[in-house]
matplotlib code that plots the C-alpha trace (Angstrom):
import matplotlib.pyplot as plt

x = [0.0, 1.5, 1.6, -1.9, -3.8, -3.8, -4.7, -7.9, -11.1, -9.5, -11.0, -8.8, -9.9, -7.1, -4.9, -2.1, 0.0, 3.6, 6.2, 9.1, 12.3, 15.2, 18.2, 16.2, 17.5, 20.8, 21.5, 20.3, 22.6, 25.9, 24.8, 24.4, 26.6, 26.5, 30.2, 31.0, 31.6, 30.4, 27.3, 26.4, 24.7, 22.5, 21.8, 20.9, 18.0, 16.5, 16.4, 15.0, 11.7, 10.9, 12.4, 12.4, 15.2, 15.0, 15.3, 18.6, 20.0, 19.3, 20.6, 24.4, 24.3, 24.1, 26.6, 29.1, 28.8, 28.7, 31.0, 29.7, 27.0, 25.4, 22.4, 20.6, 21.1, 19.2, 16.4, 16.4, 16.3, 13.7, 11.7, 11.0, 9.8, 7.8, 5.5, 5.8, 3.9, 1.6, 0.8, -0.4, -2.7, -3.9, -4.3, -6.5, -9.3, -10.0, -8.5, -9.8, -7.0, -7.5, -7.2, -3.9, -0.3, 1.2, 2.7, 6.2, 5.3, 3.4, 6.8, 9.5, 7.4, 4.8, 6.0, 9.0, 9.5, 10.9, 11.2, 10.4, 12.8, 12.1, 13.4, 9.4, 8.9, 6.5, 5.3, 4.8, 3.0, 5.6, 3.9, 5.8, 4.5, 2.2, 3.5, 6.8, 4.8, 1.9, 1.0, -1.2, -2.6, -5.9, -4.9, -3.9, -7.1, -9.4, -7.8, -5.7, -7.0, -7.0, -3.3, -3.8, -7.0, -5.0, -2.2, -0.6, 0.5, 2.8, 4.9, 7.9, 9.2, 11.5, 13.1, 15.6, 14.9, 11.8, 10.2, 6.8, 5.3, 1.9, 0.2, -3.1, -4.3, -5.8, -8.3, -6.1]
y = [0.0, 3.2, 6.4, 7.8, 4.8, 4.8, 8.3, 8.5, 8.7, 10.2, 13.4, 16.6, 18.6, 21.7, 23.0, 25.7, 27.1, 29.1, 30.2, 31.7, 33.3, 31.3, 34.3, 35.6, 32.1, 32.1, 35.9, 34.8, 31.8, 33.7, 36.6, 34.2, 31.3, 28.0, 27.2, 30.8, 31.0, 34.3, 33.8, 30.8, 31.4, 34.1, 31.2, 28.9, 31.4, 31.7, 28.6, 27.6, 29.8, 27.3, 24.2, 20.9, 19.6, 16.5, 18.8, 21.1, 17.9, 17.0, 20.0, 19.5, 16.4, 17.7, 20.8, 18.3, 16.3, 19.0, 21.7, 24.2, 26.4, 25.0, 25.9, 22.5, 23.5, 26.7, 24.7, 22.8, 25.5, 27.0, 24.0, 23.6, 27.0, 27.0, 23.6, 25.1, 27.9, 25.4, 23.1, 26.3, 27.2, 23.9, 23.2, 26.7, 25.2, 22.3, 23.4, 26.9, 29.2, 29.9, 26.1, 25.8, 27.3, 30.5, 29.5, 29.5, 26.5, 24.8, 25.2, 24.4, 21.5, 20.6, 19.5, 18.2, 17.5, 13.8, 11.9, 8.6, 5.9, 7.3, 10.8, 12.2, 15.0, 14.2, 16.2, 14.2, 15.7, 15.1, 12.2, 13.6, 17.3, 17.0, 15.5, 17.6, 20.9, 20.9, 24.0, 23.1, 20.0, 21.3, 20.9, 17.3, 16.8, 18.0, 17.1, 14.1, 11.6, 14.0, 13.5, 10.1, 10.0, 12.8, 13.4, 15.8, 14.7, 17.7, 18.9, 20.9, 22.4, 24.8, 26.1, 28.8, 31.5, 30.0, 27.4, 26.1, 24.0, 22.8, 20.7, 19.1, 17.5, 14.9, 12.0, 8.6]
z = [0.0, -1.0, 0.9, -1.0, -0.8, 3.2, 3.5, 1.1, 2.5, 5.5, 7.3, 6.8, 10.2, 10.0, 7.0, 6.9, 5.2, 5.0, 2.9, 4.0, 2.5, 2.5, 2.6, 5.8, 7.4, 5.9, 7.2, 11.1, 10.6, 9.0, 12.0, 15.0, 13.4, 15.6, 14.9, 16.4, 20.0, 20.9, 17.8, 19.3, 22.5, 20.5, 18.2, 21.0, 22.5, 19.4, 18.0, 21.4, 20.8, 17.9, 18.0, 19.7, 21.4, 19.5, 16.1, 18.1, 18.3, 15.3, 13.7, 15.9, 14.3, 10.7, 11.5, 12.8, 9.8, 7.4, 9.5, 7.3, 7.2, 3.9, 2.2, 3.3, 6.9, 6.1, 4.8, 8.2, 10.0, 7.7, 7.6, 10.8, 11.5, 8.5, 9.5, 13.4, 11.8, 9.6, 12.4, 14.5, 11.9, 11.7, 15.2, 15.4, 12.6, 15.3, 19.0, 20.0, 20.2, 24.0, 25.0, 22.7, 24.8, 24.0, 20.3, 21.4, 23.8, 20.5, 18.3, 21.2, 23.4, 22.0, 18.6, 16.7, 12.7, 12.1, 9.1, 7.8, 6.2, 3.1, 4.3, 3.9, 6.9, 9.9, 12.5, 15.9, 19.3, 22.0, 24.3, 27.4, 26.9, 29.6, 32.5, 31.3, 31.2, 34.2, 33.4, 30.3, 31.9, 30.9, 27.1, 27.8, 30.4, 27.3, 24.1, 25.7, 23.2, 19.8, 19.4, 19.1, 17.2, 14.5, 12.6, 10.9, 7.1, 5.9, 2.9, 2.3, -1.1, -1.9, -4.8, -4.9, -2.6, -1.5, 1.0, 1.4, 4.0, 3.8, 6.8, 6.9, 9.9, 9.5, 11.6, 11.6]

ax = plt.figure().add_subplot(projection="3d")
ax.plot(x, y, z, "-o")
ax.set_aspect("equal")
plt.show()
């Protein structure tokens, strides 16, 4: 069964939408540069306002292998706070705004891109963010089983200067 066939028929509950310009990334990379001691730490506070630590990690792991600052780094960079943005917009068409967290807590607990074998992009709700994060209980308390009843099925393009991300979410 390929990737289409399991998803037809499936109930898309939340869509967004968000494209973003790539030299913006590559100028807050070569400003606050990650292999630069004194850039660094500026780097590190604002990455953490919209990533995951599983996608920081992630992203050591690609600068020590590449020990550059390369153009697919500011794609990952990019990407991620492009379907951070997405998923936020999705979220809103089925979880009232005022029962979601504050949209920093959404892009740096809440939710982390993956990928699959085949190198396709996921978005996965962080199972720990509630006991991790008392403070929004109440979103696990009332939406505790919608995670796992929905999904997020996303896309990211880019071409040149550009990147899109596109994320539907979606009833398993």
């Amino acid at each position: 069964m390929n990737f289409a066939s399991e998803h037809i028929g499936r109930k898309i509950v939340g869509v967004g939408v968000d494209i973003v310009h790539l030299p913006r990334f590559a100028r807050l990379l070569e400003k606050y540069s990650p292999l630069d001691p004194v850039g660094r730490s500026t780097f590190q506070k604002i990455t953490q306002k919209f990533m995951h630590e599983k996608e920081r990690a992630h992203f050591r792991d690609l600068l020590a292998e590449e020990q550059h600052l390369s153009p697919s780094l500011h794609r990952y960079i990019a990407g991620i706070w492009a379907l951070k943005e997405c998923s936020l917009k999705a979220l809103c068409c089925r979880i009232s705004k005022h029962d979601l967290p504050p949209a920093q807590v959404v892009y740096s607990r809440m939710l982390y891109k993956t990928q699959n074998s085949a190198g396709v992009p996921k978005l996965d709700y962080d199972k720990m963010f509630g006991q991790e994060y008392p403070k929004y209980k109440q979103l696990s308390k009332k939406y505790g089983s919608f995670f796992s009843t929905h999904e997020f099925l996303v896309s990211l393009s880019h071409d040149k200067d550009y990147l899109i991300a596109i994320v539907n979410l979606v009833e398993r």
